[in-house]
DRENGU-110944 format. One record per residue: x, y, z of N, C-alpha, C in turn. Coordinates in steps of 0.05 Angstrom, whole numbers, plus 5000, padded with zeros to 4 digits. Each point is the difference from the previous one (the first is absolute). Layout:
BEGIN
<<X,Y,Z>,<X,Y,Z>,<X,Y,Z>>
...
END
This chain:
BEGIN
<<5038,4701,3883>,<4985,4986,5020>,<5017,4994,5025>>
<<5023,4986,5002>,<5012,4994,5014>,<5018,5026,5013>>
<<5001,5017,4987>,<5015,5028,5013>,<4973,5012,5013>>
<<4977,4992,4996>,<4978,5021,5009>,<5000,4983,5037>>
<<5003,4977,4996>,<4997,4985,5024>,<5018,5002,5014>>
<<5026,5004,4996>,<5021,5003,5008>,<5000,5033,5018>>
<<4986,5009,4987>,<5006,5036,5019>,<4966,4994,5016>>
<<4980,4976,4995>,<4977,4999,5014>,<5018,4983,5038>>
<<5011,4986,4989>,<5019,4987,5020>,<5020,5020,5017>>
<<5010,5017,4988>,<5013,5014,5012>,<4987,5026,5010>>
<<4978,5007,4989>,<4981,5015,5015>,<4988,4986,5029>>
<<4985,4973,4998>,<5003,4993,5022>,<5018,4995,5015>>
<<5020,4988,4990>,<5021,5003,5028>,<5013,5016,5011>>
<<5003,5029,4984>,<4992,5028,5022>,<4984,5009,5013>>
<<4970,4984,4995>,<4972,5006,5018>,<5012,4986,5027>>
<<5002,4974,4987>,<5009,4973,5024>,<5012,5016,5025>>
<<5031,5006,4987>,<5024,5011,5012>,<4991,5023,5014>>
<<4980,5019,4988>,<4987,5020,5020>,<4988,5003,5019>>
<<4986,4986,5002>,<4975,4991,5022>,<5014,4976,5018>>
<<5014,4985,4988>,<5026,4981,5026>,<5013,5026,5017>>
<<5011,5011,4981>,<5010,5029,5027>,<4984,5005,5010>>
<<4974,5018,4997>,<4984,5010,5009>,<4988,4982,5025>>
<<4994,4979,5003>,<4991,4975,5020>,<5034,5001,5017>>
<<5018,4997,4989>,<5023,5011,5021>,<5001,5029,5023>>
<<4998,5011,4974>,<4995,5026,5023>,<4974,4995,5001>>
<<4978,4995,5009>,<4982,4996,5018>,<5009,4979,5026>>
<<5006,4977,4987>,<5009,4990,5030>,<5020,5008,5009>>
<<5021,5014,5000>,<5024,5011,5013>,<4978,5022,5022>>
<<4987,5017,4984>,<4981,5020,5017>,<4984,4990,5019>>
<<4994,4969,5001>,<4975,4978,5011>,<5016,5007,5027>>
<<5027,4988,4988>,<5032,4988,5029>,<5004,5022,5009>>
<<5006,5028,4987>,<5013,5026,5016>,<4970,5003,5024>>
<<4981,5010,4990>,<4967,4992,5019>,<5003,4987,5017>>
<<5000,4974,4995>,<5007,4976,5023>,<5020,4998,5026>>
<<5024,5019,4985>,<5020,5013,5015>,<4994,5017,5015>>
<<4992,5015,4993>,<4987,5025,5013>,<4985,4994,5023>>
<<4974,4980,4996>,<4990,4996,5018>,<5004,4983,5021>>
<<5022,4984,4996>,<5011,4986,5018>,<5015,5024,5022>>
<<5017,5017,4984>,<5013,5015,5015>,<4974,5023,5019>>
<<4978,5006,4989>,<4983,5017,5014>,<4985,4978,5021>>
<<5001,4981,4999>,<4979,4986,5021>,<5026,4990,5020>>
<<5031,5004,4990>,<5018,4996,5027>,<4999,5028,5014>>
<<5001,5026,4990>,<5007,5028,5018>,<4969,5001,5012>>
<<4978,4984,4994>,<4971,5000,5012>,<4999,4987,5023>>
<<5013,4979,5000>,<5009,4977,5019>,<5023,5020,5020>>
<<5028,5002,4995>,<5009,5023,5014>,<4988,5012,5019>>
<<4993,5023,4984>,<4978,5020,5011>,<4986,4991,5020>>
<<4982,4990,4999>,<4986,4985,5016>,<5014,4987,5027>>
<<5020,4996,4991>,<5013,4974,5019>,<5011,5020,5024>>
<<5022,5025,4987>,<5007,5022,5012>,<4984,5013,5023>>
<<4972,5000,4984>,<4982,5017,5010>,<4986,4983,5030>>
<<5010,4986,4993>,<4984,4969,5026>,<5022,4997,5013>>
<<5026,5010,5002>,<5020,4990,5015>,<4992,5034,5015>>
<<5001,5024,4994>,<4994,5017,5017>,<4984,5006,5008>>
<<4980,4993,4991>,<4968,4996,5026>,<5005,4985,5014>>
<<5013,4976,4999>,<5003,4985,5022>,<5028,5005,5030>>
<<5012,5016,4987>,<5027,5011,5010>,<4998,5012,5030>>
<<4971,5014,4998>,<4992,5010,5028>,<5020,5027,4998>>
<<5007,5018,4974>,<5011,5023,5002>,<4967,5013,4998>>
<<4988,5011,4985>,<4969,4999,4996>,<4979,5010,5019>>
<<4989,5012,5009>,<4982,5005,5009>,<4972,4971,4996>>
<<4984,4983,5023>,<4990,4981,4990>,<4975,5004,4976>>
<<4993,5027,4997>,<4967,4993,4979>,<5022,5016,4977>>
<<5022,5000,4998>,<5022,5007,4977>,<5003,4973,4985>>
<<5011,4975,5036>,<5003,4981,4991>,<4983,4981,4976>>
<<4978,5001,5018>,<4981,4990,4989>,<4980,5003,4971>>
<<5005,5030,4998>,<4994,5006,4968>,<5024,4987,4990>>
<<5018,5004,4994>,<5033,4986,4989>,<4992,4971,4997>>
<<4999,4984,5025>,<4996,4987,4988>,<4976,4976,4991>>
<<4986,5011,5002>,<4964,4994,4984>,<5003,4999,4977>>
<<5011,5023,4983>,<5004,5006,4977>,<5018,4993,4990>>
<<5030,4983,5008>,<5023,4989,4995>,<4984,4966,4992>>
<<4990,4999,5018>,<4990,4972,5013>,<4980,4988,4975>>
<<4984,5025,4988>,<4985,5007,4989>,<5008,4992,4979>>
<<5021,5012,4988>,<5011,4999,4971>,<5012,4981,4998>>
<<5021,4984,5024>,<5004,4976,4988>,<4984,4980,4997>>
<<4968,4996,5013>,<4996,4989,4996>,<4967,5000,4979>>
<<5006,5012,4983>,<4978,5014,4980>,<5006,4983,4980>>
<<4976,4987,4987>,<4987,4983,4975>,<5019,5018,4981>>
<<5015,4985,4973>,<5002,5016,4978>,<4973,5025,4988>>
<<4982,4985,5005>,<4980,5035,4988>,<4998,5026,5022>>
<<4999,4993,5028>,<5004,5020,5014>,<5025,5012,5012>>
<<5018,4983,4978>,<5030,5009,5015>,<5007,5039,4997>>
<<4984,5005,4978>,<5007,5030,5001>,<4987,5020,5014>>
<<4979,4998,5014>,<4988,5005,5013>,<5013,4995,5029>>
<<5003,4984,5008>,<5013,4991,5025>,<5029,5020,5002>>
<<5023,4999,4978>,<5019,5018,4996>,<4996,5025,5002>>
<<4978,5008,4992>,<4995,5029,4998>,<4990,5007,5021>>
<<4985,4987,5025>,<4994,5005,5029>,<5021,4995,5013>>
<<5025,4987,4995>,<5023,4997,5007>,<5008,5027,4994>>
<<5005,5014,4986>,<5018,5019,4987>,<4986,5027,5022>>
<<4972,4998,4998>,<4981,5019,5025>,<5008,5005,5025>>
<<5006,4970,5007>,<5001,4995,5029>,<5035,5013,5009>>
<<5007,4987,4979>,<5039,5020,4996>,<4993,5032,5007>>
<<4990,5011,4984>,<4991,5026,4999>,<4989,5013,5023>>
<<4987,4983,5007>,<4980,5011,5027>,<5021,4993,5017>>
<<5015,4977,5011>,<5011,5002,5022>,<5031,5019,5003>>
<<5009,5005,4972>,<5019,5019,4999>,<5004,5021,4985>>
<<4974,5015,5006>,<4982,5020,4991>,<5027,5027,4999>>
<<5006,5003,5029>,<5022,5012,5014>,<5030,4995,5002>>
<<5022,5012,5004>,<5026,4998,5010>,<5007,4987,5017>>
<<4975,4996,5023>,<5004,5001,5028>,<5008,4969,5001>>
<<4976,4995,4988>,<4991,4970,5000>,<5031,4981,4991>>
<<5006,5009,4980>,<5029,4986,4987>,<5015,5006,5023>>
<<5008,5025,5007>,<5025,5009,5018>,<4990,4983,5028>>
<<4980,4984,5006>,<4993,4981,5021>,<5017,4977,4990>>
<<4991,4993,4978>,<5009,4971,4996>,<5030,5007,4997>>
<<5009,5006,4985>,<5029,5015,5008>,<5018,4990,5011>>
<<4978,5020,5030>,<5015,5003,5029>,<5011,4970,5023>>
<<4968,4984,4978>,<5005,4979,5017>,<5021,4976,4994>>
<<5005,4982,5021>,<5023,4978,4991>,<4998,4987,4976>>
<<5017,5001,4987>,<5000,4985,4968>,<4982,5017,4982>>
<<4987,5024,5013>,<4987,5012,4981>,<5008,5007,4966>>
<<5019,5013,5012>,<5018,5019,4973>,<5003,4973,4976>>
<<5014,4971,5013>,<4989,4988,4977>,<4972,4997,4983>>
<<4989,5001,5025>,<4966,4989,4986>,<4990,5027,4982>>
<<5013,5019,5014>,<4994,5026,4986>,<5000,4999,4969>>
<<5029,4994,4997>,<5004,5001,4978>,<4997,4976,4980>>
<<4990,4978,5019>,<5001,4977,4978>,<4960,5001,4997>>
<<4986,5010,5009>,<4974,5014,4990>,<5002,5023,4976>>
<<5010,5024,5006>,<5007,5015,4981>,<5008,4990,4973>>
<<5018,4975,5001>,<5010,4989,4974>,<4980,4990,4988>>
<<4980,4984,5023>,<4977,4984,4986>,<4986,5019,4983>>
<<4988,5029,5008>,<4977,5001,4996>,<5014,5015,4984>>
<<5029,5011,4987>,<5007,5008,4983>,<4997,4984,4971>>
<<5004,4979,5013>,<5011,4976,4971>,<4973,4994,4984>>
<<4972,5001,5020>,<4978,4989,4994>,<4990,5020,4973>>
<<5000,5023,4997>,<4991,5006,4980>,<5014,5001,4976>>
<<5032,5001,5007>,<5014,4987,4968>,<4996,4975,4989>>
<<4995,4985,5016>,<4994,4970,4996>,<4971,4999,4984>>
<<4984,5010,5008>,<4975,5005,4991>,<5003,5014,4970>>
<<5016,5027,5000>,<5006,5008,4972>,<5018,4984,4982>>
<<5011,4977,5012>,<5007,4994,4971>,<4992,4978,4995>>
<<4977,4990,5018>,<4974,4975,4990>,<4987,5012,4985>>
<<4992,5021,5006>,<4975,5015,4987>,<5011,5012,4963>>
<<5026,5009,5004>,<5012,5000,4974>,<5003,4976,4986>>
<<5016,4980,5007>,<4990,4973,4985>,<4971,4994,4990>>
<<4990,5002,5016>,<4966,4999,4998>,<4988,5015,4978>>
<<5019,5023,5005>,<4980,5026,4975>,<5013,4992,4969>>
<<5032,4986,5002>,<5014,4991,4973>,<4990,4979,4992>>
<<4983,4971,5004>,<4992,4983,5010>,<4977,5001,4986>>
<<4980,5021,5001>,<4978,5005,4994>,<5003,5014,4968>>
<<5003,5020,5009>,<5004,5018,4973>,<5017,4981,4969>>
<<5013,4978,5010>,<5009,4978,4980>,<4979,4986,4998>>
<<4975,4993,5020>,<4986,4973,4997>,<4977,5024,4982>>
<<4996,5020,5002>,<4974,5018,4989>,<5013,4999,4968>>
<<5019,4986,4994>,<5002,5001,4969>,<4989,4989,4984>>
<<4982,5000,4973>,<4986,4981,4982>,<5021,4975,4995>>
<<5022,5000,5000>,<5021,4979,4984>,<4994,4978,5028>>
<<5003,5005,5026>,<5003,4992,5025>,<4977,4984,5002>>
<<4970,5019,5001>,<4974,4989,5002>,<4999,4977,4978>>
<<5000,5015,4970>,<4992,4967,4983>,<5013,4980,5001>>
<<5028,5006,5007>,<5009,4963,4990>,<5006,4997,5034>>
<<4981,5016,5009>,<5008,4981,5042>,<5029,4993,5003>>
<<5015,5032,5006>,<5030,5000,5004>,<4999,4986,5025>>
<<4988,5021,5019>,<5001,4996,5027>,<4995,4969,5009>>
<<4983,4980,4984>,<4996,4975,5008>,<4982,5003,5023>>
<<4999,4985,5019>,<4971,4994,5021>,<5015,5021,5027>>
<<5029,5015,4995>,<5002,5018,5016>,<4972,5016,5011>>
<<4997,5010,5033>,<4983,5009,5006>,<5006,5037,4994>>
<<4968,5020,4989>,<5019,5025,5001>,<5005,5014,5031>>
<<5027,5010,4991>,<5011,5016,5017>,<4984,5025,5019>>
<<5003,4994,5024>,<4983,5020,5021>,<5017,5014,5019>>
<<4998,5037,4987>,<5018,5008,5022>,<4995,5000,5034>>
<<5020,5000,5016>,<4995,4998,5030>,<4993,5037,5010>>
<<4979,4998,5006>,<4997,5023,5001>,<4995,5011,5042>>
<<5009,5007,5001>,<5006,5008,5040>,<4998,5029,5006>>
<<4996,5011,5015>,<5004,5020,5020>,<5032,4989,5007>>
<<5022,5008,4988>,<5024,4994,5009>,<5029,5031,5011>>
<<4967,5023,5000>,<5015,5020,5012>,<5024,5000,5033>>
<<5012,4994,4998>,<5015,5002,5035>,<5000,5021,5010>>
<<4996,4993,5032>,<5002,5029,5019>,<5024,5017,4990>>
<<4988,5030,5002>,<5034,5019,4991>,<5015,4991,5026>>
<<5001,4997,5019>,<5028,5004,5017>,<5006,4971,4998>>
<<4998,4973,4990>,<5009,4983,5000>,<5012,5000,4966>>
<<4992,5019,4988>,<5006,4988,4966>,<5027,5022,4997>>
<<5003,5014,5013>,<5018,5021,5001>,<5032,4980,5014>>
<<5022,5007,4979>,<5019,4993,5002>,<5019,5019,5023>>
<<5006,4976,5025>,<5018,5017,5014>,<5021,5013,4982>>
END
């Protein structure tokens, strides 16, 4: 009797001990996520910010300017539910105004350009790794919370589930292209 209870006890406290990890790596995955998206809503912020310092620069052609920055203007200041939407007319308006070579080799040409040049290019480079490795957290995140062990004993706790950021985060080719 007492040896039967004894491996009943020690059966649970390998259940215990399992599912305590398991709620660890879930919240470690909650924090890497959380990480993630902190770091994707700063290169969003960036971006944006970049993108509003050279529409305003007066290197630009003015209805260049002015798409630039509508859609800069736009995204920073977009509700969390329309923020991806707003980004992804951001990412358009990139596209459309430096559709061409020409367009870059303007900004360029002009004073302080070559920085702005390239500190845009970095933005709109950074924006979609930032995004891929929210969206990877997101997909590790999930695929742990879709587990039966997770669901019945409510690993995750009153955590909300995980939603990937989903954008139009293609960049113009002559700005995503590395001098």
């Amino acid at each position: 009797m007492i040896e039967t209870l004894v491996w009943i006890a020690l059966a649970l406290g390998a259940i215990g001990v399992y599912l305590s990890w398991t709620a660890g790596r879930l919240d470690r995955l909650h924090s890497r996520m959380d990480a993630a998206r902190a770091a994707l809503d700063a290169q969003l912020v960036r971006r944006a910010s970049v993108v509003l310092e050279v529409a305003t620069s007066g290197v630009l052609d003015p209805a260049s300017s002015l798409v630039l920055y509508e859609a800069a203007h736009a995204a920073r200041q977009a509700e969390e539910e329309h923020r991806e939407v707003a980004e992804s007319e951001l990412s358009q308006a990139l596209r459309a105004v430096f559709e061409d070579a020409d367009q870059v080799e303007a900004v360029k040409e002009a004073p302080g350009g070559e920085v702005a040049a390239e500190e845009l290019a970095a933005a709109v480079r950074r924006v979609p790794m930032a995004r891929r490795f929210h969206n990877d957290a997101v997909r590790a995140a999930r695929a742990l919370r879709r587990h039966r062990k997770v669901r019945w004993f409510r690993l995750a706790g009153h955590a909300p589930f995980p939603l990937a950021f989903e954008m139009d985060d293609e960049p113009p080719v002559f700005l995503a292209d590395r001098p």
